[in-house]
C-alpha positions as CSV (number, residue, x, y, z in Angstrom):
1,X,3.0,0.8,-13.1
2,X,0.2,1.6,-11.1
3,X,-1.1,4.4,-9.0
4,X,1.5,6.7,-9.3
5,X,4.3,7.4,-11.9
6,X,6.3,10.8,-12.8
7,X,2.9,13.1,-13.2
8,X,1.0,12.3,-9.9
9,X,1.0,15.3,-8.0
10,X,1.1,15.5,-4.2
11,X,0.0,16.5,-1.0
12,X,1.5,16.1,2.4
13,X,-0.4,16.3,4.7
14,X,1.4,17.4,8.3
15,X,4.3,17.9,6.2
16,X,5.9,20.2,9.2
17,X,5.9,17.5,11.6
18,X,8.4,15.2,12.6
19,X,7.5,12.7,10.0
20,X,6.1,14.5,7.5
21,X,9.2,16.7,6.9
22,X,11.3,14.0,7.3
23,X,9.6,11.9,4.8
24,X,8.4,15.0,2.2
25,X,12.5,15.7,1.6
26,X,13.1,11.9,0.9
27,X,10.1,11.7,-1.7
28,X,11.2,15.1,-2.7
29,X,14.8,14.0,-3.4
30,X,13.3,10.5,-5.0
31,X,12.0,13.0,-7.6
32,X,8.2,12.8,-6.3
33,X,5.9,15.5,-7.5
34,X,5.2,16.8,-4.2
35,X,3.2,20.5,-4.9
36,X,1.9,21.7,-1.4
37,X,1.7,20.5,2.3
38,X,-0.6,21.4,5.0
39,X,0.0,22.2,8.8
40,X,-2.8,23.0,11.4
41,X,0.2,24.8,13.7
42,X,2.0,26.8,10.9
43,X,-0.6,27.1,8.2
44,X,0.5,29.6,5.3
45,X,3.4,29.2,5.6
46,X,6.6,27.2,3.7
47,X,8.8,24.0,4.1
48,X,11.5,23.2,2.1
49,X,10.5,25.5,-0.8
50,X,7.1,23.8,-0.7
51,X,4.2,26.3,-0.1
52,X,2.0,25.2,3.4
53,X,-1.8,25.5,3.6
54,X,-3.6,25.1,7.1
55,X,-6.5,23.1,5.2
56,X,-6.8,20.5,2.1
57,X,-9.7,22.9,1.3
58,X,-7.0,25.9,0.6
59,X,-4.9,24.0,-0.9
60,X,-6.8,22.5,-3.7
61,X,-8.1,25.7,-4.0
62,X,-4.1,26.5,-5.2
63,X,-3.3,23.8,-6.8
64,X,-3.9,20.5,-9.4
65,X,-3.6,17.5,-6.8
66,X,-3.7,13.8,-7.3
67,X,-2.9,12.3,-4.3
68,X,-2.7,12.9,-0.7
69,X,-0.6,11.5,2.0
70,X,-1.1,11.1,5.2
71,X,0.9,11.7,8.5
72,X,-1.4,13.1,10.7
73,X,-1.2,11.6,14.8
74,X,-3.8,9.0,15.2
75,X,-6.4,11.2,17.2
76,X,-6.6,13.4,14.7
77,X,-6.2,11.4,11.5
78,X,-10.2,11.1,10.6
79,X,-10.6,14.1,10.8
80,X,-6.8,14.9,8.2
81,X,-8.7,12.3,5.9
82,X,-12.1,13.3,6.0
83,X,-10.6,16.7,4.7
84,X,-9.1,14.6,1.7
85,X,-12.1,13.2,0.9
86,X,-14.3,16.4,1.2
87,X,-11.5,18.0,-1.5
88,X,-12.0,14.7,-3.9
89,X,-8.3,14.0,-3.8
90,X,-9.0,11.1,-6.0
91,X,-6.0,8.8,-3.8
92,X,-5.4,9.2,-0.3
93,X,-2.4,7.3,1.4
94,X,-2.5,6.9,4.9
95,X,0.8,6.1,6.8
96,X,-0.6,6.4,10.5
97,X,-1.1,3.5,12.1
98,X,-3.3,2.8,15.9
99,X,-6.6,4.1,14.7
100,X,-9.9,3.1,16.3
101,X,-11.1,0.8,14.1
102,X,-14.9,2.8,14.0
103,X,-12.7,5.9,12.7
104,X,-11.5,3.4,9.6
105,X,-14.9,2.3,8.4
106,X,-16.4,5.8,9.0
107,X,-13.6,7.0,6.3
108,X,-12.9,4.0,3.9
109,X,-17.2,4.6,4.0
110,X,-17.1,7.7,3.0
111,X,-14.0,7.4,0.5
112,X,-15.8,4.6,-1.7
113,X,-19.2,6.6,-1.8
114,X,-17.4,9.6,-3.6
115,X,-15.2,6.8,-5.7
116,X,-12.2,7.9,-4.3
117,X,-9.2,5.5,-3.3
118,X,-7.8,5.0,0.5
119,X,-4.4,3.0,0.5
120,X,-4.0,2.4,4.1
121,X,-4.0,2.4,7.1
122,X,-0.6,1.4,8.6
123,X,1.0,1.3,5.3
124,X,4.5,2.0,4.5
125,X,2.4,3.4,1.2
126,X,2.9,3.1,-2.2
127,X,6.3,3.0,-4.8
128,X,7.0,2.7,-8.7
129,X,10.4,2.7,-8.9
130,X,12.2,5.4,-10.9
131,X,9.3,7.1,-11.4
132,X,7.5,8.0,-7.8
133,X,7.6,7.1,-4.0
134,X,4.4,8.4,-1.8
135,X,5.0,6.7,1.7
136,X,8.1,5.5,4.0
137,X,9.6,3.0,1.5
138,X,13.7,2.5,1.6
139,X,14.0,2.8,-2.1
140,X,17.2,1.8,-1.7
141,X,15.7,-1.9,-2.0
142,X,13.1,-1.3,-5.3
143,X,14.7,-1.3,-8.4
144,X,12.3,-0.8,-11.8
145,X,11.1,-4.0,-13.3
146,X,8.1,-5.6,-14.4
147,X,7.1,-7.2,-11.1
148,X,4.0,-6.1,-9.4
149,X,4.2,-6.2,-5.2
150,X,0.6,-5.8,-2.9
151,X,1.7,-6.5,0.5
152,X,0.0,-6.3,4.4
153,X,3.6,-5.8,5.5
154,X,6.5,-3.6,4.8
155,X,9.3,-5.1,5.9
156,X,8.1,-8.4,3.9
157,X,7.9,-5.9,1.2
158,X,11.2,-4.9,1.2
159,X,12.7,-8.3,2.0
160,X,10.9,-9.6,-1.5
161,X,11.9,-6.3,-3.3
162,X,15.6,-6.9,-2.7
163,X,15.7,-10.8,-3.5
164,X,13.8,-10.4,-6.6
165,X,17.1,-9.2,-8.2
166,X,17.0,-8.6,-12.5
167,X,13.5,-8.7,-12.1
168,X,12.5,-5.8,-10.2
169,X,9.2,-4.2,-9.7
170,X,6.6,-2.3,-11.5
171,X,5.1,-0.8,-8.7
172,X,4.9,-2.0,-4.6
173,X,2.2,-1.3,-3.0
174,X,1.3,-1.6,1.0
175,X,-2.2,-2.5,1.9
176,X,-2.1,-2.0,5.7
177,X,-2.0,-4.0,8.4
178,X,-5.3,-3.0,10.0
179,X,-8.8,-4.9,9.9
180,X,-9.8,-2.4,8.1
181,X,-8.3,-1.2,4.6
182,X,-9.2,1.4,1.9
183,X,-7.6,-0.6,-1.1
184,X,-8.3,-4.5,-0.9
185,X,-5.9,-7.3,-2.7
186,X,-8.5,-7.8,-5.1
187,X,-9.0,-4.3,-6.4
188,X,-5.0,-4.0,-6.5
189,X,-5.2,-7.3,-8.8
190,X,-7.7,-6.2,-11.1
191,X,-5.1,-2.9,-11.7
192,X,-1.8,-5.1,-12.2
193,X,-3.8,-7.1,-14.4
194,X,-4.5,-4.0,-16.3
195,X,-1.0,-2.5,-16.5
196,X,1.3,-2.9,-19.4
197,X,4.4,-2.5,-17.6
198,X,3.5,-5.8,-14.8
199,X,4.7,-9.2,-16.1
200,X,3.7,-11.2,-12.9
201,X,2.1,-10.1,-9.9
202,X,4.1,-11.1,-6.2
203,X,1.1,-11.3,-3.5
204,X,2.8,-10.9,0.4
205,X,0.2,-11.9,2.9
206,X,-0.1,-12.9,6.7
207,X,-2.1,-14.8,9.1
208,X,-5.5,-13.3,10.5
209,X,-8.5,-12.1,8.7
210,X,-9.8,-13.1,5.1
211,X,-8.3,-10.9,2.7
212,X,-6.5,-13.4,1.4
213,X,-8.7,-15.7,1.0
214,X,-10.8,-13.2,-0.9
215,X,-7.7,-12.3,-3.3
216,X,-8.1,-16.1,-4.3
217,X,-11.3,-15.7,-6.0
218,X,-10.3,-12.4,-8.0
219,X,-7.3,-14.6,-9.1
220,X,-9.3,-17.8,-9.9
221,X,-12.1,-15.5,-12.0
222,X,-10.1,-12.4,-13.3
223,X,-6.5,-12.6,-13.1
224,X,-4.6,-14.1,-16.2
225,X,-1.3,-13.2,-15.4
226,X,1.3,-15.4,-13.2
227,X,0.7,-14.9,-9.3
228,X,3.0,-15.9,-6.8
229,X,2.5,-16.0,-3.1
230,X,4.3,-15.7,0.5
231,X,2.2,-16.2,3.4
232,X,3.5,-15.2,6.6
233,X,3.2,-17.1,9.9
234,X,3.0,-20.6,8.8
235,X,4.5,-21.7,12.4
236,X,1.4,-19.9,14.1
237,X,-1.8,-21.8,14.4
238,X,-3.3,-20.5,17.6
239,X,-7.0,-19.6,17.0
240,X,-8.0,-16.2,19.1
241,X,-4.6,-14.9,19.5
242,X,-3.7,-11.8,17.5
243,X,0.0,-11.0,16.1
244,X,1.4,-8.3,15.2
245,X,-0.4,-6.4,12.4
246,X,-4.1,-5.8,14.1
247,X,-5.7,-7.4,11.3
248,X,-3.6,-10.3,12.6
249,X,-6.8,-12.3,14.1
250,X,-7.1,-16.2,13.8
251,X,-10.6,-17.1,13.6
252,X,-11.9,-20.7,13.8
253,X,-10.4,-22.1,10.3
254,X,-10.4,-19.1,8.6
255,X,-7.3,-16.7,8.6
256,X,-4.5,-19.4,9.6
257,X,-1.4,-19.8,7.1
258,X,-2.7,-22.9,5.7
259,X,-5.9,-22.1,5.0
260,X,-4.5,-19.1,3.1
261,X,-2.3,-21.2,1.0
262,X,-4.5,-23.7,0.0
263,X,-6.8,-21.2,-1.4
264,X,-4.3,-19.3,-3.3
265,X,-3.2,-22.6,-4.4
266,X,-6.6,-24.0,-5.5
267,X,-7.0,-20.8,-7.8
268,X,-3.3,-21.9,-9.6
269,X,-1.2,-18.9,-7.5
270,X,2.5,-20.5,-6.8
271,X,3.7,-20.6,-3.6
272,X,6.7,-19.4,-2.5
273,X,7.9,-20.6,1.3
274,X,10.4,-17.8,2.0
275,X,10.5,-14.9,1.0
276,X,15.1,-15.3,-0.3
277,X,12.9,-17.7,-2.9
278,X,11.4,-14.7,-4.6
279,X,13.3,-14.1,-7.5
280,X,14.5,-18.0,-8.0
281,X,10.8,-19.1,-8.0
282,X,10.0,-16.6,-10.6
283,X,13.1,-16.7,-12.8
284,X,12.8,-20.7,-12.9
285,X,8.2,-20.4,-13.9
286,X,9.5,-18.0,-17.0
287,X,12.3,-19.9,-17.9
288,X,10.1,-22.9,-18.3
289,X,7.6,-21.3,-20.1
């Protein structure tokens, strides 16, 4: 696994509203190591047994944290993540999603001169099943396995997740949809590669920007272990038009469905047409190995 396993302790940011509390007693009850939340309305106080700070600054001050996540309101989000970076919370998850796109380069900026990782934003966030969920993730559809998932979308996430049946996952992790991302494909690559527990590594993608593209060169030069591939909106192939995720933008050649799966293809990933394939594609490359 990657990321986060059983140790990775946790901050919730915003944990008293609507979402956070929501979300911090499904991670809680998932068996994540949440330690602390913070609140800018009730500050020093408690939620759900869980002490609440009214900074990140107090809190670290408190306690041992590894990761923070993020469910601040989009106006005030830069300003939630710039006090994770400030503290050196080495991860930072962002969940929120509609933020100027200035605000995300100012932070992911910021983030990588400290060396400190951003998954996010618009991510559902980050899971290694039976071990740790930091984000919105049904768990219901991950089981623990030796597949590794890096997605732009989290419903494709989940679809693959549950049709990838004994083989289950390592760990699942969501990009974001945005132009702008802390965590590329590439760098999440280079870490399955790295990790023990990851047998093959299941890359979900979609029209619009070049990430993709770029993930096709980390696989061609670094990546030794099996990659397979869904790219979504192969019936779209209107240049200009965005769709859905932000970072959906078509531009010229670059960015369209095909061009996406021909260079995945070119550097030997296998691609898989719909996402119910998953776990046949996969069971039926190791069973001819």
């Amino acid at each position: 696994m990657i990321l986060v396993d059983d140790e990775t302790r946790v901050l919730v940011q915003n944990m008293t509203g609507r979402q956070g509390s929501f979300h911090t007693r499904v991670m809680k009850s998932y068996g994540t190591k949440i330690v602390a939340g913070t609140s800018k309305s009730q500050g020093s106080s408690e939620f759900d047994g869980f002490p609440v700070y009214i900074s990140v600054q107090d809190a670290v001050k408190e306690h041992e944290i590894d990761a923070s996540i993020i469910f601040v309101p989009a106006r005030f989000c830069k300003s939630a993540v710039m006090e994770a970076i400030q503290a050196r919370i080495p991860l930072i998850v962002i969940i929120t999603e509609g933020l100027p796109v200035y605000d995300e380069m100012e932070f992911v900026h910021a983030a990588g001169k400290k060396g400190l990782r951003i998954i996010g934003p618009n991510t559902p966030g980050i899971i290694s099943p039976g071990h740790s969920k930091l984000g919105i993730m049904p768990e219901k559809y991950f089981t623990e396995g030796n597949i590794g998932i890096c997605s732009r979308s989290g419903t494709l996430t989940y679809e693959v997740a549950l049709n990838l049946g004994d083989h289950g996952i390592s760990t699942a992790v969501g990009i974001g949809g945005d132009p702008i991302t802390g965590m590329t494909y590439s760098e999440i690559l280079r870490l399955f590669e790295q990790d023990d527990k990851t047998k093959a590594i299941f890359l979900i993608g979609e029209i619009g920007g070049r990430q993709e593209e770029m993930a096709a060169t980390c696989i061609k030069e670094e990546i030794t272990k099996p990659v397979f591939a869904f790219i979504a909106g192969s019936s779209i192939n209107i240049s200009g038009k965005r769709f859905g995720h932000a970072g959906a933008l078509i531009s010229g050649d670059f960015g369209t469905a095909t061009s996406k799966k021909k260079a995945l293809q070119q550097a030997s990933a296998i691609i898989v047409e719909q996402p119910f394939l998953a776990g046949e594609t996969i069971t039926s490359y190791f069973g001819g190995q």
